[in-house]
Every structure is written in structure tokens, then in C-alpha cells.
N, C-alpha and C positions, 0 to 999 in steps of 0.2 A: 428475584430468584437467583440464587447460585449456582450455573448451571453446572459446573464442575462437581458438586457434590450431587446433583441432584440428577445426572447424567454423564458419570465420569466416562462411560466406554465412547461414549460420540467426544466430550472434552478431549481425553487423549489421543482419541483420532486427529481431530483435528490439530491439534499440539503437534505429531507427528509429520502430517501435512504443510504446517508451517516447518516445522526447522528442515522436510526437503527440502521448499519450494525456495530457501533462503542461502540453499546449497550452492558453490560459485559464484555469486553474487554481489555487487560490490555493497559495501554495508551502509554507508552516506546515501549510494540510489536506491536501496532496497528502505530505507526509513521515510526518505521522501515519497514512494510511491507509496506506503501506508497512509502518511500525513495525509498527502493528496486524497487518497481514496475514502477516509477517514472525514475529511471534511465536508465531501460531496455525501456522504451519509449519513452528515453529522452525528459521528460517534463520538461524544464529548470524551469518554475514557482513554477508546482507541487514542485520539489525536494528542491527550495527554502523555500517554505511554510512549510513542514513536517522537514526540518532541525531547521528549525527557532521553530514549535511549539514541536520537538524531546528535544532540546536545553530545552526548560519551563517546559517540563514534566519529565525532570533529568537527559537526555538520555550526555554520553561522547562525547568530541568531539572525542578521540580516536575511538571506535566504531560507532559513524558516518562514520571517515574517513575510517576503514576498511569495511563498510558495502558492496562495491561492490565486494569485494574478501573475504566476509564471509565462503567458504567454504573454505578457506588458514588461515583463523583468529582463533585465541582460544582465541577471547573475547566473544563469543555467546554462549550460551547455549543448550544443546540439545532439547530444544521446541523452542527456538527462531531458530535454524538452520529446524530446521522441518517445523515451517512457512513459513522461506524463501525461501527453498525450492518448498515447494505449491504455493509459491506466484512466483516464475517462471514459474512454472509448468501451473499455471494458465496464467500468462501473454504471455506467449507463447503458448497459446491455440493448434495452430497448428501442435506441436509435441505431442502433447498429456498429460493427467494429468496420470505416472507411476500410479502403483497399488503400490508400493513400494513406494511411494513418499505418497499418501494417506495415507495408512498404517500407514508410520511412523508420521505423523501428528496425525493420529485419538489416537496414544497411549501417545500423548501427549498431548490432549485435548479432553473432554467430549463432547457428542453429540452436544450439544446447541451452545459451544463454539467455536468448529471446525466450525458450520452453520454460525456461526456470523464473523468465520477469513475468511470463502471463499467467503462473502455478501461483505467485506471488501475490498476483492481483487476483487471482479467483481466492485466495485463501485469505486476502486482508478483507477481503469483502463477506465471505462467509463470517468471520471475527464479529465486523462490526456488525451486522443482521445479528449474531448470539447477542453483542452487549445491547444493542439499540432495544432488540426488545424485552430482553429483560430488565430493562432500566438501570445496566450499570453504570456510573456512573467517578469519578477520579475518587480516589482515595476509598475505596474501597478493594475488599479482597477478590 
């Protein structure tokens, strides 16, 4: 299914939703947190797309390739480990988002800015539930 043509007013919502939630943002940790999320969903597309626009906005291929075993890695930063942390914490809704896991995000980013990394993570996860089940899949439109 294409869901863009085949439900454009929910597409563009969401379209709109993303380039908020990507408002302020730094662009290397807002692709990483796609990646991450992307993988835990296994959205073959998503993780295509956010590699390909990670790659333009500076990001290593090194720390691409470690990004699913970033808590083993010491190419990540301690804000960038505290995003992707929240960014499980979030994509796995159902275990719950720790207080500790919070925490250590919010002291690594400013009110506004932590609002805008969790908009980020509920919006790259909306993404990948459109492409996962629709079956889309890289290289297509």
C-alpha cells in the first residue's frame, strides 16, 4: 500500500509532526535516534532512509555500524547514550519509560529540548508502524 496517496490527510499530518518534532534539534542525534528506533522495529526502509540522511549530516560509518550495541560502544557520548536510551525506553512502550532512564536524559537536555527528543521518538515510531505494515520497503516510493 502507498499510504501517502492512499491516505494523504493522515501522511501529511504526520509529515508535519516530523519536521516539528525535529525542530532544535541536533541533526547527527535526531538520525541516530530514528536509526535506533528503526531497528528495534525492524523498519528495513526507515533504517535505510536515517542511514543514508545520518551519512549527509556527518554522522561515521563507524558509529552507524555500532549504533545497535551502543551501550558496548565508546563512540557515543553521554547525551547521545541518554537519548538512546529514552529512545528504547520509549519504543518499547510496554516495559515502561525507567525514572532513571528519564532522569538521566532530562540532565542532559533542557526542557524544550528533551520535549522535542521524545516528539521525535513517538514520531519515528509512528513512521515505522506506517512502513512496517505496509510493507514498505528501501527503494521504493
Amino acid at each position: 500500500m502507498n499510504f501517502s496517496t492512499v491516505s494523504p490527510k493522515v501522511f501529511k499530518a504526520v509529515l508535519a509532526l516530523d519536521a516539528a518534532a525535529r525542530e532544535g534539534l541536533d541533526p547527527v542525534l535526531l538520525e541516530l535516534v530514528q536509526i535506533r528506533a528503526s531497528q528495534i522495529n525492524h523498519c528495513a526502509y526507515c533504517i535505510d532512509y536515517h542511514t543514508s540522511d545520518a551519512r549527509r549530516a556527518g554522522e561515521s560509518e563507524e558509529r552507524i555500524y555500532q549504533l545497535s550495541a551502543w551501550e558496548e560502544s565508546s563512540l557515543f557520548t553521554a547525551k547521545e547514550r541518554s537519548a538512546l536510551a529514552l529512545t528504547e525506553a520509549i519504543t518499547l512502550l510496554p516495559q515502561g519509560v525507567p525514572d532513571e532512564v528519564y532522569e538521566e536524559a532530562a540532565k542532559h537536555f533542557e526542557e524544550k529540548e528533551l520535549a522535542q527528543l521524545i516528539a521525535l521518538i513517538f514520531t519515528v515510531n509512528a513512521w515505522n508502524r506506517m512502513n512496517v505494515t505496509t510493507r514498505k520497503t528501501p527503494g521504493t516510493e
